[in-house]
N, C-alpha and C positions, 0 to 999 in steps of 0.2 A: 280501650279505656282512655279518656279525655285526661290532658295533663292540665291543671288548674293553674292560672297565671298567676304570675305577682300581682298580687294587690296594695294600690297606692298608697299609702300612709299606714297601711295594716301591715304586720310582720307576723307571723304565724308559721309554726315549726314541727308540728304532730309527727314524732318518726322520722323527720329530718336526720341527715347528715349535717355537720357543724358550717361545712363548706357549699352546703349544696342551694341552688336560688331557686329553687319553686317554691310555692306555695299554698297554705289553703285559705277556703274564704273566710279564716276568722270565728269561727262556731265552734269552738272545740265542743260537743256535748258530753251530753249524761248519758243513762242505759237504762236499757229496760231489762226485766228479767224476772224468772220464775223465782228470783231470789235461790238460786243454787245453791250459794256460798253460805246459807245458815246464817245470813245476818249478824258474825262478826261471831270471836270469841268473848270469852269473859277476858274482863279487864286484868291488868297485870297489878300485881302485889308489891307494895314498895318494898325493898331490902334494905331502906337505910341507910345508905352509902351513895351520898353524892347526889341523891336522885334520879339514883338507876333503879329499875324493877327489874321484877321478872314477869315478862309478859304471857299472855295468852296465845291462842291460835285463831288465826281464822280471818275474814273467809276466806273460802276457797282452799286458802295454805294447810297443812296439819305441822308446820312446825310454827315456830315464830317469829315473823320477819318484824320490819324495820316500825312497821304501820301500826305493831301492837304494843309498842312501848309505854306507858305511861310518863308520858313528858312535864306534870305539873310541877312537879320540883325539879325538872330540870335549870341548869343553868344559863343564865340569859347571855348571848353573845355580848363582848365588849366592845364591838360596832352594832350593837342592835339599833343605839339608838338615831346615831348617822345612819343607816341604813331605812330605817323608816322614816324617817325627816326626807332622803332623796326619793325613798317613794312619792311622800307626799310631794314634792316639791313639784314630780314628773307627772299627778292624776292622779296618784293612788290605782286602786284599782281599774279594771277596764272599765272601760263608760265610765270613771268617777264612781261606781259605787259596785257593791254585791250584788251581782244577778245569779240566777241559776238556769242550767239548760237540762234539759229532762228528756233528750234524746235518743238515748245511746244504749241500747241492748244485750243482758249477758247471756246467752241459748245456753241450752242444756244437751247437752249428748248421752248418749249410753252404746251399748255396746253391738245395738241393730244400728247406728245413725251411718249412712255412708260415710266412705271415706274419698277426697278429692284432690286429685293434683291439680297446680296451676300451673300457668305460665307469667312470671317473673314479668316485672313492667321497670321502668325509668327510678320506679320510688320501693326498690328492692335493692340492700348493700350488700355486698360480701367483704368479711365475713360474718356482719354483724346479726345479720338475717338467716331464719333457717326454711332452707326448700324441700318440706317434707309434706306428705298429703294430710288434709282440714279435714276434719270431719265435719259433713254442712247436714245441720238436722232439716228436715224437710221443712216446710212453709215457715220458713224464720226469715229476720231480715238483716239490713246491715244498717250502722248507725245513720240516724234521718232519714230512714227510709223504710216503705212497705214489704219489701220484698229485699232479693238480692243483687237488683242490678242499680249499679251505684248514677242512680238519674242527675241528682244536686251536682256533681261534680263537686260533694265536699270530702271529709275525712274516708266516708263512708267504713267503720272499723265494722269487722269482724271480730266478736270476739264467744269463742266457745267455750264453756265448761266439760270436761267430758270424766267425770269422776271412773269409767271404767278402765281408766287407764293412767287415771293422777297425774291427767296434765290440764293446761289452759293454753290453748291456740288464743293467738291477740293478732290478727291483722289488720293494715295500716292500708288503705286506698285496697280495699278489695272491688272487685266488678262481677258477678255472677252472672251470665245471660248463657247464650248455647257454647260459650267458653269461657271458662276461670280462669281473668286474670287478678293478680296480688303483687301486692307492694310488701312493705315487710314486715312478714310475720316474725312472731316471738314464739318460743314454746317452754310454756316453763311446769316445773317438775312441782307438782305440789307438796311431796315429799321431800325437797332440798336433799340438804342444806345448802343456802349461800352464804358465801363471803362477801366480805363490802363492795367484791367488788363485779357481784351477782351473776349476771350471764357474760360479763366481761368486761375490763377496764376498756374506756374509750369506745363504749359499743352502743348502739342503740337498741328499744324496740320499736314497740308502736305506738309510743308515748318519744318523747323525744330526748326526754330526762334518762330514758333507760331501763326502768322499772315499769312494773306490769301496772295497766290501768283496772279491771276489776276490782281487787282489792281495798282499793282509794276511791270507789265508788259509794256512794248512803243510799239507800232504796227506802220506799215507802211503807216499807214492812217493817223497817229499823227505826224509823221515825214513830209509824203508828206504835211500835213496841215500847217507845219512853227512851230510847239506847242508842245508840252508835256505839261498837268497843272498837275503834280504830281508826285512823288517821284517814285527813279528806284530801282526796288532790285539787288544787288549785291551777291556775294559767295565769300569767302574767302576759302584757304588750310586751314585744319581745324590745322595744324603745325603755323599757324600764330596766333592762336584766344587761348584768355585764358580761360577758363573752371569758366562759369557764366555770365550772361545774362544783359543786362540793356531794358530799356524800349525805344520804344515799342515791345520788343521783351517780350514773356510771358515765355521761353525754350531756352534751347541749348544742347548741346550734348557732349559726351568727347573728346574735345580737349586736344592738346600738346604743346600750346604756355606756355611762362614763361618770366618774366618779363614787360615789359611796354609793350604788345601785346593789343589787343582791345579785349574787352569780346562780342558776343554773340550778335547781334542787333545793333554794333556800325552804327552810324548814317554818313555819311563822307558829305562832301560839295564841290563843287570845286572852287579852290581862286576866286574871285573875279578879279581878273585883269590875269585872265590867258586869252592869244592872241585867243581869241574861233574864230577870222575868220581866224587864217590861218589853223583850219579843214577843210576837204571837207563839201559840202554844208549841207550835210544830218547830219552829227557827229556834225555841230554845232547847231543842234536842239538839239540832245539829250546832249550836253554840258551846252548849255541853262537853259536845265530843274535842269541840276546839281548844278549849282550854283541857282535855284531859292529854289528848293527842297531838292537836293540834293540826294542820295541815302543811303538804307537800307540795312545792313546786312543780309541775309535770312538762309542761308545754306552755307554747305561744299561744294569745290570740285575746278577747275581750270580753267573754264571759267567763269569770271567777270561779264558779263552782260546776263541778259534773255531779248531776244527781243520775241516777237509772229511769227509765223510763215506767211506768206502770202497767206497760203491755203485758208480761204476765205475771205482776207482781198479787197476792190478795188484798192489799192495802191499795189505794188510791190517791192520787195527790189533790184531787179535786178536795176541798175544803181542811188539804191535813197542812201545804205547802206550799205558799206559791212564788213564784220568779222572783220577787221584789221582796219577799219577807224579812231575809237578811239584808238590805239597805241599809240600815239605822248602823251598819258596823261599818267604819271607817279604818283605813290603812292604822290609822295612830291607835287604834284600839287591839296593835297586835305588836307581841316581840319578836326576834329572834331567838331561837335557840341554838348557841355554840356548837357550831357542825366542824371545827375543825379549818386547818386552810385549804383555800382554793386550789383546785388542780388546772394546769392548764390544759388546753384543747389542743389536739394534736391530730385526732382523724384516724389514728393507725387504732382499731377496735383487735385489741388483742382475747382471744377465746381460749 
């Protein structure tokens, strides 16, 4: 497996260590998928208190994590608005605007799918990472790519559904050819419960922020459906983000932001009165979900949004969605929501 170099002016962090200098090239993507996950729970019910719900489940999870919150009445950070002023000030988003990647695949398992050991590479930590056997469903692939052997030398995630045993395998720089090698996987229990401080304080997965990427995925079935019930994950330049984490993020990695920038997990929302029907049809779903849910901080690099891919989805992105649709939404067109303070980065991922 090929170790990808730093790249010059890009920062990018997928699964990283907070301390560690490799890097990827800058793509985080999206995922494809048979849509496993049932395309999100029902949305949560306000309780009137504070604007806290009670949320729903789903996908993938059966209890209710962080993603299913209903955030519009939540409370706006008292640095939201320095915080988005230093985004703006840094580009705002990457490229300067909203794009979308539509790479990134979530397979399906069951209970005939093999099961496969690897062998650990450079971009596998202990103890934040678990080395236990994947189940790799037959002719599937790995993120931006046809198959399993990781050609691009980019993220290349694995990441499986395997409902006959209520888990989700998330690997980070996997390589399939006539030996499995893997960087670091995550295995989480779709059954929970977590605490805040998930699979472990100061730990990572295959995301860098610490928390599973499926979940924070939108597929074309969820779009063509009218719905997203659930929160999107987001990437920032890692030149924008300051060096330390907030909840629910559990990790981050070495950033180069300073000043009022957003730490590591910042949580964003989109206004409330922002005109969401003069997006194309498709962008004001996923605008919808922004202001209900809003989105998650995950990782480094310069495309904004991870969508799934439509490799086995029945929806199609061709005329439902495309890369550029969400443009017209600019950093100033989002808050923060009050996450609490900053933790700092220490490295030591207590399990």
């Amino acid at each position: 497996m090929r170790v990808t170099a730093c790249i010059a002016m890009l920062l990018c962090a997928c699964g990283q260590k907070f301390n560690d200098t490799s890097s990827d090239p800058g793509v985080d993507s999206g995922t494809s998928s048979t849509d496993p996950g049932g395309g999100g729970g029902g949305g949560g019910s306000d309780s009137g208190s504070g604007g806290a719900t009670t949320p729903g489940t789903g996908p993938y999870f059966t209890t209710p994590m962080f993603w299913n919150r209903d955030v519009s009445n939540a409370p706006k950070a008292a640095t939201s608005d320095a915080t988005i002023a230093a985004l703006h000030a840094g580009g705002g988003f990457g490229g300067g605007r909203i794009q979308i990647d539509f790479s990134i695949d979530v397979l399906a398992a069951n209970a005939a799918t093999p099961m496969r050991s690897f062998t650990t590479t450079g971009d596998f930590y202990s103890p934040d990472c678990d080395h236990v056997q994947v189940p790799v469903p037959p002719n599937g692939n790995l993120e931006g790519e046809t198959g399993y052997s990781c050609t691009t030398d980019g993220d290349c995630h694995l990441l499986v559904y395997d409902p006959a045993v209520g888990k989700l395998f998330e690997m980070w720089r996997a390589n399939i050819t006539s030996t499995f090698y893997g960087g670091c996987l995550a295995v989480w229990n779709l059954g929970g419960p977590y605490t805040d401080t998930l699979r472990g304080d100061q730990c990572t997965s295959a995301d860098a922020a610490g928390y599973p990427i499926s979940p924070l995925l939108f597929t074309a079935d969820e779009v063509a459906a009218g719905h997203i019930d659930h929160a999107i994950r987001f990437i920032l330049p890692n030149n924008r983000v300051r060096e330390g984490f907030v909840r629910p993020a559990t990790h981050g990695t070495s950033t180069t932001g300073s000043g009022n920038e957003p730490y590591y997990g910042v949580h964003l929302r989109l206004r409330a009165n922002y005109p969401v029907d003069s997006l194309p049809p498709g962008a004001r779903v996923v605008a919808r979900a922004m202001q209900k849910y809003g989105m998650y901080h995950a990782d480094g690099g310069t495309i904004a949004l991870t969508a799934q891919s439509d490799r086995y989805t029945t929806a199609k992105w061709a005329g439902l969605l495309g890369a550029q649709d969400l443009a017209a939404l600019t950093i100033d067109d989002f808050e923060v929501i009050d996450h609490g303070a900053p933790i700092t980065l220490t490295g030591d991922c207590n399990r």
